[in-house]
C-alpha positions in Angstrom: 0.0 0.0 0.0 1.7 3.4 -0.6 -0.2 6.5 1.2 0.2 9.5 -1.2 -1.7 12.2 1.6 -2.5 12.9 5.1 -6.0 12.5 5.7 -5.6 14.6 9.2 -4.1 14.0 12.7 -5.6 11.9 14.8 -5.4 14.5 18.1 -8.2 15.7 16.0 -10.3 12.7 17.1 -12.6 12.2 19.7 -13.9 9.1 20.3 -10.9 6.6 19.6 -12.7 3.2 21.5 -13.1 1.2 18.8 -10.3 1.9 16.2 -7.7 -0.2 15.9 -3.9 2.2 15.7 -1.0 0.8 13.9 2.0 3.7 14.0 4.8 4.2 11.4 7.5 5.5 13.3 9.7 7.8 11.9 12.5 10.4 12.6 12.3 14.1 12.1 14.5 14.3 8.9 12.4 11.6 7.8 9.5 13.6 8.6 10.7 16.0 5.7 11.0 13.3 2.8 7.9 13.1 0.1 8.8 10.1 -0.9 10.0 7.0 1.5 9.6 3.2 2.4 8.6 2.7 6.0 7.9 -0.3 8.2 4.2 0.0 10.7 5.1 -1.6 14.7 2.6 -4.4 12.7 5.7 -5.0 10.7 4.2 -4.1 7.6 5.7 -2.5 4.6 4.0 0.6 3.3 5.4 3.2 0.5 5.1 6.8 1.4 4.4 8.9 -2.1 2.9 12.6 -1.2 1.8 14.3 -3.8 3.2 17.8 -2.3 6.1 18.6 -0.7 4.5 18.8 3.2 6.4 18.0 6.9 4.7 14.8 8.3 3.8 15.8 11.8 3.6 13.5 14.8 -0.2 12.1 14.9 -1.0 12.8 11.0 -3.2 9.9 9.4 -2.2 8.6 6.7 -5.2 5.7 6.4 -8.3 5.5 7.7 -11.4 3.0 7.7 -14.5 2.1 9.7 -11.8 0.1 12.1 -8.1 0.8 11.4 -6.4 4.1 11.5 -2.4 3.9 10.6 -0.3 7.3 12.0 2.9 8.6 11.6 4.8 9.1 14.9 7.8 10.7 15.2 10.6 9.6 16.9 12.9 12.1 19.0 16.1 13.9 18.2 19.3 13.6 20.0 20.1 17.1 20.7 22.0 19.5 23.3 19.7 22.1 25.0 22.0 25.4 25.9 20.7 27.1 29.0 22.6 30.2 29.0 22.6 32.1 32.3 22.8 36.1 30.7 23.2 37.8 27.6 27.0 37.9 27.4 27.2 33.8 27.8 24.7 33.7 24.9 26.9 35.6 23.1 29.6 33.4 23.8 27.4 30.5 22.3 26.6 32.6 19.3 30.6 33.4 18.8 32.0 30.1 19.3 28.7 28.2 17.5 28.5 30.5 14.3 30.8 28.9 11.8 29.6 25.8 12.3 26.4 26.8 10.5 24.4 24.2 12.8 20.6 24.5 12.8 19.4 25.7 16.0 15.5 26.2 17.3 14.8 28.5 20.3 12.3 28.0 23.2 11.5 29.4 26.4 15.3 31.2 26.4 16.8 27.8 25.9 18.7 27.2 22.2 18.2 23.7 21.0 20.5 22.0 18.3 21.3 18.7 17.2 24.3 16.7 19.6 27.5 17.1 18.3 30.2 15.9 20.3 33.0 18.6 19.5 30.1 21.2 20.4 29.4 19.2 23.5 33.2 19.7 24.5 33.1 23.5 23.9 30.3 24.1 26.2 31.9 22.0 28.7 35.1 23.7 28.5 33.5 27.2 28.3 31.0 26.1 31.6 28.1 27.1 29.7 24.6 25.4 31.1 23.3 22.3 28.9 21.7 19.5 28.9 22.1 16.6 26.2 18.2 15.2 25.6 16.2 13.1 23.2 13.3 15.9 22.2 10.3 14.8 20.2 11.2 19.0 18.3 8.2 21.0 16.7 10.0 21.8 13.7 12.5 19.1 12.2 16.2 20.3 11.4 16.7 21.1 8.0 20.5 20.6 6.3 22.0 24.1 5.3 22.6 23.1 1.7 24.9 25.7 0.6 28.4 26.2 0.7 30.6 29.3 0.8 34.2 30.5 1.8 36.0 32.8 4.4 38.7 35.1 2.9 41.0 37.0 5.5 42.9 39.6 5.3 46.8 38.9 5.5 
């Protein structure tokens, strides 16, 4: 069976008694892919084919009959969560993060970006507050896909 849209989320859904859930779980990169082969916890094979170019989202239904419902769920994200304690250590973070061109979300004063263990080791070695968490994120990271060079002065 290949699903080719999302029929809606099931946190939509009241009455859930009598339907039977089987989940494709996923991870948040995933979640960005229109076209993929994924396995249900049923262990059934099912082709993913969307017809646009949309983010799956944790609960969205991809089938749905009088009984059965199948859902994406999405797995979490291995990722450091900075908690810097004033401006100036933020930007600290900001200075020593920047080239790296890492994708970062920010929530309730806290930055969030994927784990990296050489980033790890700077914030250790610069004391900063962090925490290193698996996150079901909002938003999934997206790759910067572009490249581009540094000249400096000699």
């Amino acid at each position: 069976m290949i699903f080719n849209q999302v029929l809606g989320n099931i946190n939509e859904i009241d009455n859930l008694n009598d339907a039977h859930i089987e989940k494709i779980y996923i991870t948040s990169e995933e979640a960005l892919k229109r076209i993929m082969r994924v396995n249900s916890d049923h262990n059934h094979e099912y082709g993913i084919a969307l017809s646009e170019n949309i983010e799956l989202k944790d609960g969205d239904i991809l089938y749905r009959d009088d009984k059965n419902i199948i859902i994406v769920k999405i797995k979490g994200d291995d990722v450091l969560v900075i908690k810097p304690n004033s401006i100036t250590e933020m930007g600290i973070i900001a200075h020593s993060l920047g080239n790296r061109h890492l994708q970062a979300q920010f929530e309730d004063g806290k930055m969030i970006i994927q784990y990296d263990a050489l980033v790890e080791g700077e914030l250790k070695r610069d004391n900063i507050n962090y925490s290193r968490e698996n996150l079901k994120l909002k938003k999934a990271f997206r790759h910067v896909e572009f490249g581009h060079t540094h000249t400096h002065a000699n």
